[in-house]
C-alpha positions as CSV (number, residue, x, y, z in Angstrom):
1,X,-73.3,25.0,-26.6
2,X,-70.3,26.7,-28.0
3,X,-67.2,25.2,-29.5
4,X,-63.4,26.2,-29.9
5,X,-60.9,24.6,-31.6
6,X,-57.4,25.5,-30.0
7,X,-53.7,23.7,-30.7
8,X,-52.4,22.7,-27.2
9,X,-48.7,24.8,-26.5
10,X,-47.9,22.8,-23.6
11,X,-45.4,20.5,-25.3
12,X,-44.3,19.8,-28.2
13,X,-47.3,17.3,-29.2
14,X,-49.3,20.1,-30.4
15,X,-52.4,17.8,-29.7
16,X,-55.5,19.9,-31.3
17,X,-58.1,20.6,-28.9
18,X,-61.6,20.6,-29.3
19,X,-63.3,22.8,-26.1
20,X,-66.8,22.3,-25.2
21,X,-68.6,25.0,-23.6
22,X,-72.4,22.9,-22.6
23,X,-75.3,24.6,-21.6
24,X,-74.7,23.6,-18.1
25,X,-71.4,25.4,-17.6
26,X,-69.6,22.2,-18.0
27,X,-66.7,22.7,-20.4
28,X,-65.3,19.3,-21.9
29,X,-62.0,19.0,-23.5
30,X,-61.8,16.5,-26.7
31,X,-58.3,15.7,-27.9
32,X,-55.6,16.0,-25.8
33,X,-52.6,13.8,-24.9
34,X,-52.3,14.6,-21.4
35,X,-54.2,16.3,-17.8
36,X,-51.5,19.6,-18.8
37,X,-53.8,19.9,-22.5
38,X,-56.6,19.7,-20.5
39,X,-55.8,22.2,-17.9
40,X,-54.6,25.0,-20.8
41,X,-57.6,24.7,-22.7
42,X,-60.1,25.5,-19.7
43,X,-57.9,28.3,-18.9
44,X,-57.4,29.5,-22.3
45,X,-61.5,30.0,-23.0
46,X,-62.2,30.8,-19.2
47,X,-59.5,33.0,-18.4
48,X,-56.5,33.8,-20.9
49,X,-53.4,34.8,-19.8
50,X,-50.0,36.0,-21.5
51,X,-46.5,36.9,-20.5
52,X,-46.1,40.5,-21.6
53,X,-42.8,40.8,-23.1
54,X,-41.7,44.6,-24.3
55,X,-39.3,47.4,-23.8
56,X,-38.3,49.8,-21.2
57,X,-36.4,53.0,-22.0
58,X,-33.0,53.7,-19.8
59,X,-31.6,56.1,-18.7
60,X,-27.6,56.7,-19.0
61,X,-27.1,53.3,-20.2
62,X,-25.3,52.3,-23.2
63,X,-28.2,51.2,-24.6
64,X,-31.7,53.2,-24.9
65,X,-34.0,50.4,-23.8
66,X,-33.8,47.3,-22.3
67,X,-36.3,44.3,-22.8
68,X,-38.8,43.4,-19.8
69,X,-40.8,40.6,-19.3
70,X,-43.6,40.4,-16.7
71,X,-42.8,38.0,-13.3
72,X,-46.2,36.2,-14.1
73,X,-48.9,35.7,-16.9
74,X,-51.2,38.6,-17.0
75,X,-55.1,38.4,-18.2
76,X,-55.1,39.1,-21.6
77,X,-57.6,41.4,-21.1
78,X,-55.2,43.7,-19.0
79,X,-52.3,43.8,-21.3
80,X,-52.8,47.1,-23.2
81,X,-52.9,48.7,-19.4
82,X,-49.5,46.9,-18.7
83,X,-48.0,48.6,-22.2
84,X,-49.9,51.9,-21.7
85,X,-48.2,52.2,-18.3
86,X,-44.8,50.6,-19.6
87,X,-44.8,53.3,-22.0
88,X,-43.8,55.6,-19.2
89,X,-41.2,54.0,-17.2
90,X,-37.9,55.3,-17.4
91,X,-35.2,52.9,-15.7
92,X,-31.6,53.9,-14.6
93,X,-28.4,52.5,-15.3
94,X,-27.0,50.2,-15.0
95,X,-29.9,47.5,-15.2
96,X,-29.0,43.8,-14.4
97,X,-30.5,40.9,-15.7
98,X,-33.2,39.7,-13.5
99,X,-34.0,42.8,-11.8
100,X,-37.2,44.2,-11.2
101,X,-37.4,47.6,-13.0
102,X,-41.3,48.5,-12.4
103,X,-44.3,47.4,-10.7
104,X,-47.4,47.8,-12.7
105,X,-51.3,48.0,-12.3
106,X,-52.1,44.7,-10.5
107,X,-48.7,44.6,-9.0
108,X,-47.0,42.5,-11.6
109,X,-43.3,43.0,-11.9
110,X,-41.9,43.8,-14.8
111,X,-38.0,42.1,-14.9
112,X,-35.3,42.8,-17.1
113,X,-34.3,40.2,-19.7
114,X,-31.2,41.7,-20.8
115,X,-28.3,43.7,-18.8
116,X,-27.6,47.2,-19.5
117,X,-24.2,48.6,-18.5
118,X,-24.4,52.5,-17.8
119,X,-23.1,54.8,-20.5
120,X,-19.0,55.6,-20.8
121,X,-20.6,59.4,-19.9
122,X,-22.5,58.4,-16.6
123,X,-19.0,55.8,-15.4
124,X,-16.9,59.1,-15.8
125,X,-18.9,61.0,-14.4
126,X,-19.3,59.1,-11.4
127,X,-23.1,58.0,-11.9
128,X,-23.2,54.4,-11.3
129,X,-25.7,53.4,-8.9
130,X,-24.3,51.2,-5.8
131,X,-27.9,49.6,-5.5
132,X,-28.1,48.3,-9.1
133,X,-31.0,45.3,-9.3
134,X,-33.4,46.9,-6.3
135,X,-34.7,50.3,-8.0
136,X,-38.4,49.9,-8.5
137,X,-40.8,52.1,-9.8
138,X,-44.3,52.2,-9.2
139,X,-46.5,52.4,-12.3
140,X,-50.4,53.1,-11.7
């Protein structure tokens, strides 16, 4: 029998869990305040998951990056793939809040958090994109 002790992020309760794992496969749940606490905690020692939340760089924007977020939570287990293969997407300008800028191992979106208007270069020199929020890239 193994034993976790885990502080439920559900809501604002913070209700500390106690997670049973018995010999039988059973896991029991001590402590929490609602069935949402109990959900979270069998997912958090069967299967953990995060939303992966980083940077992009951009290209002819008038900023260098803009901050992604992926569309879903990811196993934990996968997110140094996600920010190995985020490390080489390149996005263009403009970027829109919202939009889907790359599509990653597993085919989890990555979505831009932040808009990102194209560089007073690229606007004069005629480089804004007249499909802004449906470029994808495919990262594998």
């Amino acid at each position: 029998m193994s034993e976790v002790t885990l502080t439920c992020v559900v809501c604002p309760a913070a209700c500390e869990l106690k997670v049973l794992s018995l010999p039988s496969g059973e896991i029991r749940v001590e402590g929490a305040g609602c069935a949402r606490g109990v959900e979270y905690a069998k997912q958090e020692v069967l299967d953990p998951r995060r939303v992966v939340i980083t940077v992009v760089k951009v290209k002819g924007g008038d900023l260098p990056v803009v901050s992604v977020k992926t569309s879903q939570r990811v196993p934990k287990s996968r997110i140094a793939e996600i920010m190995r293969a985020t490390a080489e997407v390149v996005a263009d300008a403009p970027v829109e809040i919202g939009q889907v800028v790359a599509v990653c191992p597993g085919g989890v979106e990555l979505v831009a958090t932040r808009r990102v208007k194209a560089s007073a270069d690229q606007r004069a020199q005629g480089g804004l994109r007249e499909n802004a929020g449906q470029h994808v890239l495919k990262v594998e």
